[in-house]
C-alpha positions, 0 to 999 in steps of 0.5 A: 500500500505504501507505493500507491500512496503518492499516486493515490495523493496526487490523484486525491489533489488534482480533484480536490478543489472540485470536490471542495466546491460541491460540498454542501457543509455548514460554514461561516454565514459570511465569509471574507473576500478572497485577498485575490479579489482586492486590489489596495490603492492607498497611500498608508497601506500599500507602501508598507506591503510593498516595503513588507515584499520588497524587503521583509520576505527577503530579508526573512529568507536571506536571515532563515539561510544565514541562521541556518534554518535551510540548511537544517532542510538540507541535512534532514534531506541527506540524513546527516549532520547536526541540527544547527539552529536553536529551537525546534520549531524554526522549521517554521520561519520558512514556512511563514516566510513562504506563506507571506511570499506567496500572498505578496505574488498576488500584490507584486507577481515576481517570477524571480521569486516564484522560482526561489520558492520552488527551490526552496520547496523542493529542499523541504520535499527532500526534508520529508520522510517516506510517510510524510513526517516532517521535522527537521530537528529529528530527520537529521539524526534520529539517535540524536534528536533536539532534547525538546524533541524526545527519544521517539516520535510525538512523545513530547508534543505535549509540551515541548517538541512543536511537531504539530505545531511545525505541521500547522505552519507547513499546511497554512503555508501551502494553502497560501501558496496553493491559492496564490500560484495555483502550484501544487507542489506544497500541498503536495508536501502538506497532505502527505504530511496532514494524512500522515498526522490523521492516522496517527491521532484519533479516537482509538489512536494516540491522543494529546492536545498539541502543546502549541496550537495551530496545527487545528487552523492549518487542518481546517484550511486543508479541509476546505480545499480538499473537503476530505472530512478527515482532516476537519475531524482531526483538527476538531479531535484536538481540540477536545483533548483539552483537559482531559491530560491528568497530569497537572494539578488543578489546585496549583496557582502556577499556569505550567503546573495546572495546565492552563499555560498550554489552555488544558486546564479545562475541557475546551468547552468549558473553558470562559476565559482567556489564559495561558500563552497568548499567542497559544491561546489566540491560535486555539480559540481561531481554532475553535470558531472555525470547528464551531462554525463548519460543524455548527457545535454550539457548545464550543460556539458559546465557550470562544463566545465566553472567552472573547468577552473576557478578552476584551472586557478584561485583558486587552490593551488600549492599543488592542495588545494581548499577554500582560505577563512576560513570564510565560508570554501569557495573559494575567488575571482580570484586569491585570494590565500594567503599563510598566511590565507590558509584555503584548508580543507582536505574534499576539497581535497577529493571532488576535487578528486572525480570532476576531476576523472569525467572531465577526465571520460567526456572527455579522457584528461591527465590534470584532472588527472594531477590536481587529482594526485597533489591534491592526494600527496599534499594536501590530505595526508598532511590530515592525519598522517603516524600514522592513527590517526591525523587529519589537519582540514585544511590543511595550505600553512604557519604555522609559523605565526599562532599566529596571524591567531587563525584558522590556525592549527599548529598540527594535532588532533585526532578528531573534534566535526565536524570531517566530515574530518577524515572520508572522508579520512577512505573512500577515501584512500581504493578507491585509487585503483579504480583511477589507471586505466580507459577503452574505448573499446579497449582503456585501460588507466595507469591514475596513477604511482602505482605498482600493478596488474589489470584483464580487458577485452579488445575484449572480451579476458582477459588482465591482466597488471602488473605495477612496479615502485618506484614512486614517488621517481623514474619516471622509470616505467614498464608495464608488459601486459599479455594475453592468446591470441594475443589482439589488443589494445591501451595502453593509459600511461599518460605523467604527465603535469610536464614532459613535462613542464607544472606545471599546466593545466593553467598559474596560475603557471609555473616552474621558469627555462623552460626545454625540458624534454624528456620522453622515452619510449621503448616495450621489450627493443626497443624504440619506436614511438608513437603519442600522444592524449590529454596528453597520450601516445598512444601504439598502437600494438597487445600485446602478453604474457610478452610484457613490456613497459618501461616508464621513466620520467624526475624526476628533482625537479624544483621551481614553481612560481605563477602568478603575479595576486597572489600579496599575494602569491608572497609577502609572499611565491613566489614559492615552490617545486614540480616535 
C-alpha cells in the first residue's frame, strides 16, 4: 500500500478543489473576500506591503539561510549532520516566510521569486520522510534528536517538541501558496504530511492536545480545499483533548503546573476565559470558531463566545495588545494590565487578528472588527519598522523605565534566535487585503477604511466597488459601486465603535469627555436614511453604474481612560490617545 500512496495523493489533489466546491457543509454565514479579489490603492497601506515584499520576505529568507534554518532542510534531506539552529520549531520561519511570499505574488507577481520558492520547496520535499513526517530537528539524526524533541516520535508534543505545531505552519503555508500560484507542489508536501498526522491521532489512536496550537487552523484550511472530512475531524479531535491530560494539578496557582499555560486546564468547552500563552491561546480559540462554525457545535460556539468577552472586557490593551505577563508570554488575571511590565508580543497581535476576523465571520457584528482594526494600527505595526527590517519582540505600553524591567525592549532588532515574530508579520501584512471586505448573499460588507478596488458577485451579476479615502488621517470616505446591470443589494459600511462613542466593545475603557458624534452619510450627493444592524450601516437600494456613497466620520482625537479595576494602569499611565 505504501507505493500507491503518492499516486493515490496526487490523484486525491488534482480533484480536490472540485470536490471542495460541491460540498454542501455548514460554514461561516459570511465569509471574507478572497485577498485575490482586492486590489489596495492607498497611500498608508500599500507602501508598507510593498516595503513588507520588497524587503521583509527577503530579508526573512536571506536571515532563515544565514541562521541556518535551510540548511537544517538540507541535512534532514541527506540524513546527516547536526541540527544547527536553536529551537525546534524554526522549521517554521520558512514556512511563514513562504506563506507571506506567496500572498505578496498576488500584490507584486515576481517570477524571480516564484522560482526561489520552488527551490526552496523542493529542499523541504527532500526534508520529508517516506510517510510524510516532517521535522527537521529529528530527520537529521534520529539517535540524536533536539532534547525538546524526545527519544521517539510525538512523545513530547505535549509540551515541548512543536511537531504539530511545525505541521500547522507547513499546511497554512501551502494553502497560501496553493491559492496564490495555483502550484501544487506544497500541498503536495502538506497532505502527505496532514494524512500522515490523521492516522496517527484519533479516537482509538494516540491522543494529546498539541502543546502549541495551530496545527487545528492549518487542518481546517486543508479541509476546505480538499473537503476530505478527515482532516476537519482531526483538527476538531484536538481540540477536545483539552483537559482531559491528568497530569497537572488543578489546585496549583502556577499556569505550567495546572495546565492552563498550554489552555488544558479545562475541557475546551468549558473553558470562559482567556489564559495561558497568548499567542497559544489566540491560535486555539481561531481554532475553535472555525470547528464551531463548519460543524455548527454550539457548545464550543458559546465557550470562544465566553472567552472573547473576557478578552476584551478584561485583558486587552488600549492599543488592542494581548499577554500582560512576560513570564510565560501569557495573559494575567482580570484586569491585570500594567503599563510598566507590558509584555503584548507582536505574534499576539497577529493571532488576535486572525480570532476576531472569525467572531465577526460567526456572527455579522461591527465590534470584532472594531477590536481587529485597533489591534491592526496599534499594536501590530508598532511590530515592525517603516524600514522592513526591525523587529519589537514585544511590543511595550512604557519604555522609559526599562532599566529596571531587563525584558522590556527599548529598540527594535533585526532578528531573534526565536524570531517566530518577524515572520508572522512577512505573512500577515500581504493578507491585509483579504480583511477589507466580507459577503452574505446579497449582503456585501466595507469591514475596513482602505482605498482600493474589489470584483464580487452579488445575484449572480458582477459588482465591482471602488473605495477612496485618506484614512486614517481623514474619516471622509467614498464608495464608488459599479455594475453592468441594475443589482439589488445591501451595502453593509461599518460605523467604527469610536464614532459613535464607544472606545471599546466593553467598559474596560471609555473616552474621558462623552460626545454625540454624528456620522453622515449621503448616495450621489443626497443624504440619506438608513437603519442600522449590529454596528453597520445598512444601504439598502438597487445600485446602478457610478452610484457613490459618501461616508464621513467624526475624526476628533479624544483621551481614553481605563477602568478603575486597572489600579496599575491608572497609577502609572491613566489614559492615552486614540480616535
Amino acid at each position: 500500500m505504501k507505493s500507491l500512496v503518492p499516486a493515490l495523493l496526487m490523484a486525491g489533489l488534482l480533484s480536490a478543489p472540485a470536490r471542495a466546491q460541491t460540498l454542501k457543509r455548514s460554514d461561516y454565514p459570511i465569509q471574507a473576500v478572497s485577498f485575490t479579489k482586492v486590489k489596495l490603492a492607498d497611500t498608508f497601506w500599500l507602501p508598507r506591503l510593498k516595503t513588507n515584499t520588497d524587503v521583509t520576505i527577503p530579508a526573512s529568507f536571506q536571515r532563515c539561510e544565514a541562521t541556518n534554518r535551510v540548511k537544517n532542510f538540507e541535512m534532514a534531506a541527506a540524513r546527516q549532520g547536526k541540527f544547527a539552529t536553536i529551537f525546534p520549531f524554526d522549521d517554521t520561519d520558512i514556512y511563514k516566510t513562504i506563506e507571506g511570499a506567496s500572498y505578496s505574488l498576488k500584490l507584486y507577481p515576481d517570477e524571480e521569486l516564484d522560482q526561489y520558492m520552488d527551490e526552496l520547496i523542493k529542499k523541504v520535499a527532500a526534508a520529508q520522510e517516506p510517510d510524510g513526517y516532517l521535522y527537521t530537528a529529528r530527520t537529521i539524526d534520529p539517535a540524536h534528536p533536539h532534547n525538546w524533541a524526545g527519544p521517539e516520535r510525538w512523545v513530547k508534543e505535549r509540551e515541548l517538541s512543536h511537531e504539530l505545531y511545525n505541521s500547522g505552519h507547513l499546511y497554512e503555508a501551502a494553502v497560501a501558496h496553493y491559492e496564490a500560484t495555483g502550484k501544487k507542489n506544497l500541498l503536495t508536501i502538506a497532505l502527505k504530511n496532514a494524512d500522515l498526522v490523521c492516522s496517527v491521532f484519533g479516537p482509538g489512536k494516540r491522543a494529546v492536545a498539541p502543546g502549541h496550537e495551530i496545527v487545528e487552523m492549518g487542518l481546517v484550511k486543508l479541509y476546505r480545499v480538499t473537503g476530505k472530512p478527515e482532516y476537519l475531524s482531526t483538527a476538531k479531535f484536538f481540540l477536545d483533548q483539552r483537559g482531559q491530560f491528568k497530569g497537572y494539578d488543578p489546585k496549583s496557582p502556577d499556569a505550567w503546573r495546572n495546565g492552563s499555560y498550554w489552555q488544558d486546564h479545562k475541557l475546551v468547552v468549558d473553558q470562559k476565559e482567556a489564559e495561558g500563552h497568548a499567542v497559544r491561546a489566540e491560535y486555539l480559540y481561531s481554532a475553535m470558531a472555525d470547528v464551531a462554525a463548519l460543524t455548527g457545535d454550539q457548545k464550543l460556539l458559546a465557550a470562544v463566545d465566553s472567552i472573547w468577552q473576557n478578552m476584551v472586557s478584561k485583558k486587552l490593551y488600549v492599543t488592542g495588545g494581548t499577554g500582560a505577563v512576560p513570564g510565560g508570554e501569557r495573559f494575567g488575571g482580570n484586569y491585570e494590565l500594567p503599563n510598566t511590565t507590558a509584555y503584548n508580543e507582536t505574534c499576539a497581535a497577529v493571532a488576535n487578528i486572525y480570532w476576531n476576523q472569525r467572531m465577526f465571520q460567526l456572527h455579522g457584528e461591527a465590534k470584532y472588527v472594531d477590536v481587529l482594526e485597533k489591534v491592526l494600527y496599534n499594536g501590530l505595526i508598532s511590530g515592525v519598522g517603516l524600514d522592513g527590517k526591525s523587529f519589537f519582540y514585544s511590543n511595550a505600553m512604557q519604555v522609559k523605565n526599562s532599566t529596571s524591567f531587563p525584558q522590556t525592549e527599548p529598540q527594535r532588532a533585526g532578528w531573534f534566535d526565536c524570531s517566530c515574530c518577524p515572520t508572522n508579520l512577512a505573512r500577515l501584512m500581504p493578507s491585509l487585503p483579504g480583511y477589507v471586505y466580507a459577503q452574505n448573499g446579497r449582503d456585501v460588507y466595507a469591514n475596513l477604511f482602505i482605498s482600493g478596488t474589489t470584483n464580487l458577485l452579488v445575484n449572480q451579476k458582477p459588482v465591482r466597488i471602488t473605495q477612496q479615502n485618506n484614512y486614517p488621517w481623514q474619516g471622509d470616505l467614498k464608495f464608488t459601486v459599479n455594475s453592468a446591470a441594475t443589482t439589488d443589494f445591501n451595502l453593509l459600511v461599518r460605523l467604527p465603535g469610536w464614532a459613535r462613542g464607544e472606545a471599546v466593545p466593553s467598559d474596560l475603557y471609555r473616552f474621558a469627555t462623552p460626545t454625540e458624534p454624528k456620522i453622515n452619510i449621503r448616495v450621489n450627493g443626497q443624504p440619506v436614511a438608513y437603519t442600522t444592524r449590529n454596528g453597520y450601516a445598512v444601504l439598502a437600494r438597487k445600485w446602478r453604474k457610478n452610484d457613490v456613497v459618501e461616508v464621513q466620520l467624526p475624526m476628533d482625537v479624544r483621551q481614553v481612560v481605563a477602568n478603575p479595576r486597572c489600579r496599575t494602569t491608572w497609577a502609572k499611565w491613566p489614559c492615552s490617545v486614540d480616535r
